[in-house]
C-alpha positions in Angstrom: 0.0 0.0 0.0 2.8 2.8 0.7 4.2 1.5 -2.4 0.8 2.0 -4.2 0.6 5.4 -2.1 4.2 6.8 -3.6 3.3 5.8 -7.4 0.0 7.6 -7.3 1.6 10.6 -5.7 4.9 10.4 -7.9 2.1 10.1 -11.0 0.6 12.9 -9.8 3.6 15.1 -9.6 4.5 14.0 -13.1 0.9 14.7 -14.5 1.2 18.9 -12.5 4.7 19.5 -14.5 3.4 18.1 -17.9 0.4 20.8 -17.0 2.6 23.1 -15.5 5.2 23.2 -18.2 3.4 25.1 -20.9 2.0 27.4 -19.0 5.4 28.4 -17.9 6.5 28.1 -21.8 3.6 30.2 -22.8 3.7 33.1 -19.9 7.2 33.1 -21.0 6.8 33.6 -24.8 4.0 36.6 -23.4 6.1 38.9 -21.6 8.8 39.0 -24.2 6.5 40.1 -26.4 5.4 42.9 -23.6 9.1 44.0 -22.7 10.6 44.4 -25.8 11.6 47.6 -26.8 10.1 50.0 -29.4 12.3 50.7 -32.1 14.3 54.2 -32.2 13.4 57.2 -33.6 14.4 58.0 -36.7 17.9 59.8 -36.9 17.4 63.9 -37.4 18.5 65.4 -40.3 16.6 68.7 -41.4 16.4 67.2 -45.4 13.6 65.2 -46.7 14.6 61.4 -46.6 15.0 59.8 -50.4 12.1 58.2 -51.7 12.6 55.2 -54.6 15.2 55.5 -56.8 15.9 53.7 -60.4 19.7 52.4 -60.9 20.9 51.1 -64.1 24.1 49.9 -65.4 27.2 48.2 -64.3 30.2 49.1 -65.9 33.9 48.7 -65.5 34.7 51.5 -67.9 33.6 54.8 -66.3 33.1 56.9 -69.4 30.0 54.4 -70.1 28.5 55.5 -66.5 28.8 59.2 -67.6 27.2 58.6 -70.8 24.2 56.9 -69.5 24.4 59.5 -67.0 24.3 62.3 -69.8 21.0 60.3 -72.1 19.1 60.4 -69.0 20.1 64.1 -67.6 18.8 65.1 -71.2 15.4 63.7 -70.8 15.3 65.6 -67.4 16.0 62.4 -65.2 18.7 64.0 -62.7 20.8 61.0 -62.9 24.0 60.6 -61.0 27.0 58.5 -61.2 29.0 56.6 -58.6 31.0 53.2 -58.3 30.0 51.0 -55.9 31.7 48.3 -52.9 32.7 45.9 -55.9 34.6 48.6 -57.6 31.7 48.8 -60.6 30.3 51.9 -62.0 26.6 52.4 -61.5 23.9 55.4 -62.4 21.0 56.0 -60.3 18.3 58.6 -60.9 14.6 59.5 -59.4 13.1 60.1 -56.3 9.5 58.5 -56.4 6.9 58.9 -54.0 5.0 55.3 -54.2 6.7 51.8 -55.3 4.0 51.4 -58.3 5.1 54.5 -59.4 8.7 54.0 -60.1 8.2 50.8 -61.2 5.7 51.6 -63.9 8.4 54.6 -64.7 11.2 51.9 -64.9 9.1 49.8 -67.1 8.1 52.7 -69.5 12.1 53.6 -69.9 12.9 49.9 -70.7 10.1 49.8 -72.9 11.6 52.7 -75.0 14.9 51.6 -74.8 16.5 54.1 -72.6 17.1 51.8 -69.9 18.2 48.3 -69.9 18.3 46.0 -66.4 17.2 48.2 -63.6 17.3 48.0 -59.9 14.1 49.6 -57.7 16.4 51.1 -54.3 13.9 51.1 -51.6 13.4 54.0 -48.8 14.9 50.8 -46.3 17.6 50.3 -48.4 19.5 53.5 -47.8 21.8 55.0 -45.0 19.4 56.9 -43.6 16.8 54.7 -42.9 19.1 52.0 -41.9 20.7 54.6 -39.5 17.2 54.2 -37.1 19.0 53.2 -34.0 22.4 53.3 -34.9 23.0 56.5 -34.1 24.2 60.3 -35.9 28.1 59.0 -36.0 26.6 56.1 -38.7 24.9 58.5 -41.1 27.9 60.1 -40.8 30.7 57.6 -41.2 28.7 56.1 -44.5 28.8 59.7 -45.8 32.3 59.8 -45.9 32.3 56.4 -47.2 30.8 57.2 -50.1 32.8 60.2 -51.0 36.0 58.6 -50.3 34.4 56.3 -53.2 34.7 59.3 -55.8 38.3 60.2 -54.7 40.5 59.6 -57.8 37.2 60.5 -60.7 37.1 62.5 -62.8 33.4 64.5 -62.2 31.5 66.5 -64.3 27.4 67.2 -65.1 26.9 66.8 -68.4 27.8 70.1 -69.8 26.5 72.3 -67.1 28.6 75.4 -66.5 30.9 74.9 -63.4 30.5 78.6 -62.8 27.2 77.8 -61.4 28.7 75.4 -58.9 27.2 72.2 -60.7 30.6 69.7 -60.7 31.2 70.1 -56.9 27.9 70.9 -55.7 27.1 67.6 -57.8 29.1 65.6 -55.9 27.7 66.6 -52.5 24.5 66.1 -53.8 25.3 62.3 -54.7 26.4 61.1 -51.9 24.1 62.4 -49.7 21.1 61.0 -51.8 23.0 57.7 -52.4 23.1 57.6 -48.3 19.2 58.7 -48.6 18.9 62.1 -48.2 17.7 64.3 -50.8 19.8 67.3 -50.9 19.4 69.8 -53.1 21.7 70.6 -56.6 23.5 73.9 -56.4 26.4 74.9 -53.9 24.1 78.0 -53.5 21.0 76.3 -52.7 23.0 73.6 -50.4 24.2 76.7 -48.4 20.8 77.9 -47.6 19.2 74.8 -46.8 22.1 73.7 -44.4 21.6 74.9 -40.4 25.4 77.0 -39.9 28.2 75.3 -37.8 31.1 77.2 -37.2 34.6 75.9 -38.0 35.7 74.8 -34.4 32.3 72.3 -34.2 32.8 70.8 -37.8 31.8 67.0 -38.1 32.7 64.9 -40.5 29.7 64.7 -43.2 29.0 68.5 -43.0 29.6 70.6 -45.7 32.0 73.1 -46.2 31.6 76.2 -49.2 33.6 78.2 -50.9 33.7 82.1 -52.6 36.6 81.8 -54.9 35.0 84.6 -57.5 35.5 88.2 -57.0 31.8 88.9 -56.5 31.9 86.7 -53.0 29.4 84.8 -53.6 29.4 81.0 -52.9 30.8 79.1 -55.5 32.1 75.8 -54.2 31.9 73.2 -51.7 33.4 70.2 -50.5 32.5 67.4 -47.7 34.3 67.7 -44.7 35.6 64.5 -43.6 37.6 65.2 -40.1 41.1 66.1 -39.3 41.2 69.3 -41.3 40.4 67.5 -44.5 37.9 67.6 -47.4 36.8 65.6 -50.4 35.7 67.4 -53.4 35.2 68.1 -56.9 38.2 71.0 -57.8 36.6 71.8 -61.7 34.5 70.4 -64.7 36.8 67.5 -65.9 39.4 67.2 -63.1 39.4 64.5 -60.5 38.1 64.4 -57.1 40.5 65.2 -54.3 41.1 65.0 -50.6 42.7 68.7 -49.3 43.1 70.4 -46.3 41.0 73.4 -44.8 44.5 75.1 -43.9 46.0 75.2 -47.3 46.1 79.3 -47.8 43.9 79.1 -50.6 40.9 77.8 -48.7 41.9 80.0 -46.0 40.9 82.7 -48.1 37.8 81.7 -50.2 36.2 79.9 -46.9 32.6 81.3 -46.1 31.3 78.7 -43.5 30.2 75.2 -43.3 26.3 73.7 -42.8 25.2 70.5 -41.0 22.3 68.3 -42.2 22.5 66.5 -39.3 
């Protein structure tokens, strides 16, 4: 009987933890569910984020990137160039507000034979958005990643005039909307819409401009990249450069810096 007595209670205690153990499983599945955390903010930058973008191409010869680059500036497409992690040569254009519509614009330029493959680049897939709880100092280090990219190109925009700032102010404007910010064209513009940081609080990823004319009015502009240095275009035709703030021609032609960010 005391034998009989320890099997029904040892039965018993096996039959409480085979009820017991899911609800422990289960309780334990719903509170992670309550205590995770809700995802960061969004990183703050006072320009609009990039919608959808086309990109086209994959060259190993550059002057086939600036010639698509050219066709598609002349049908108003504000196309850009810029080679990528694998060393290739790549054109992206647009900034679309819904995925259906830059997909049905892709299909329409393929159709006519201005494009060939294409590649739809997502809000998610850029910088910015992937920035969301990473921090400023990412946006940041994958804006100088990109312009170090450039360093060694030659830049130009399709016949614009580099008196109106177009070559340098075209570089800016790349690799801040291939990081997924839409910045706007013009050295002049780029100064306005930029919030002023003076030289001591420079951070790399903030712009820095230019007067080199005698009528003072902005006329270049570079990225700053830390340690007194700056990438950018120099003139139509002539390849991007790193230089330093402190050579005595900057010195003199410096008018400020702005921060997106």
């Amino acid at each position: 009987m005391p034998g009989l007595s320890v099997r029904k209670i040892m039965n018993g205690m096996v039959a409480v933890i085979v009820f017991v153990l899911p609800c422990v499983i289960l309780s334990g599945c719903a509170e992670s569910k309550i205590v995770n955390p809700s995802p960061a903010p969004p990183v703050p930058s006072i320009l609009k984020p990039m919608n959808y973008c086309i990109q086209v191409g994959a060259f190993l010869n550059l002057d086939n990137a600036v010639g698509l680059m050219d066709k598609l500036n002349a049908k108003g497409l504000d196309a850009y160039y810029f080679k990528d992690n694998t060393g290739l040569y790549k054109v992206r254009f647009g900034n679309y507000q819904t995925e259906p519509t830059v997909r049905e614009t892709a299909l329409q330029l393929q159709t006519k034979g201005i494009i060939e493959a294409y590649l739809i680049i997502k809000p998610e897939d850029q910088a910015a958005a992937r920035a969301v709880g990473r921090g400023k100092n990412y946006l940041r280090e994958q804006i100088v990643k990109t312009a170090e990219n450039f360093v060694g190109m030659p830049y130009h925009w399709g016949g614009q005039s580099p008196k109106q700032g177009f070559d340098c102010s075209g570089l800016t404007m790349a690799v801040y909307r291939l990081n997924g910010l839409e910045l706007e064209r013009t050295s002049g513009s780029q100064y306005q819409t930029g919030k002023p940081v003076t030289r001591e609080a420079l951070q790399a990823g903030d712009l820095v401009f230019f007067a080199t004319g005698k009528d003072k009015k902005i006329s270049h502009v570079g990225i700053y990249i830390g340690q007194d240095q700056f990438i950018h275009a120099p003139s139509s035709g002539k390849k991007v450069r790193t230089d330093l703030l402190s050579q005595a021609y900057y010195v003199k032609t410096y008018s400020g810096a702005r921060t997106y960010m």
